[in-house]
N, C-alpha and C positions, 0 to 999 in steps of 0.2 A: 827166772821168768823169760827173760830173752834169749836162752839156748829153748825153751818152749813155744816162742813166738819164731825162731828161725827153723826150729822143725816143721811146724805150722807151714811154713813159707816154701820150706824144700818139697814137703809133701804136693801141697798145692801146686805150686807153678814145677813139677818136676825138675827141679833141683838137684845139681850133683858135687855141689859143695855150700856151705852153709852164708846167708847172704850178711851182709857186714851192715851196722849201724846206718851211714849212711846210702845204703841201698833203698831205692823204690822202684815208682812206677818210670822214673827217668833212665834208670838206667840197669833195669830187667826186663830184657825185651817181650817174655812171653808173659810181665806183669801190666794186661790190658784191663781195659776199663770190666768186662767180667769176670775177668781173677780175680781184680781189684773188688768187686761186691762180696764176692766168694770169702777172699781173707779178712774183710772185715766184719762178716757173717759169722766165721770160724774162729776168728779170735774174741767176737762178744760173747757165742755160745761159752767158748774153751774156758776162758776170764770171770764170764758172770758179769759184762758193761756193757755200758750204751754208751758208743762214741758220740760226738756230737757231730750234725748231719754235717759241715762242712767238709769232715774226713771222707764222707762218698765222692764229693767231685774235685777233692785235691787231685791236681797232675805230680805234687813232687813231696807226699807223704813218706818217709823215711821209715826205717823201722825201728829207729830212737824214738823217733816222734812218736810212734805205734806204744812202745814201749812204754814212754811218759804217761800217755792218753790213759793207759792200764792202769801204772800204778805213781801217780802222782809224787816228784819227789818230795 
């Protein structure tokens, strides 16, 4: 699932290597607050979830974190 949430990621924010656990909107520059709608749009569609709204205006969402939201350990 997480090699399918970082394709997700590369796609979107055109990506040219694949983003690590701790990567977000801190520290992928061209991951702005409308990418940011975008990927959580694309991973609820992709997944079949509803994150919870706090995840829209996180500044420092991971994609561990993304990843748990999915599929709960």
């Amino acid at each position: 699932m997480t090699a399918r949430i970082q394709e997700i990621l590369m796609d979107l924010l055109d990506l040219d290597h694949e983003p690590a656990d701790t990567d977000g909107r801190h520290t992928i520059e061209d991951w702005n607050s409308l990418a940011h709608v975008r990927i959580v749009h694309a991973l609820e569609s992709e997944f079949d979830v509803r994150f919870p709204d706090w995840v829209l205006t996180a500044d420092r969402v991971t994609v561990a974190e993304l990843a748990e939201l999915i599929q709960p350990a």
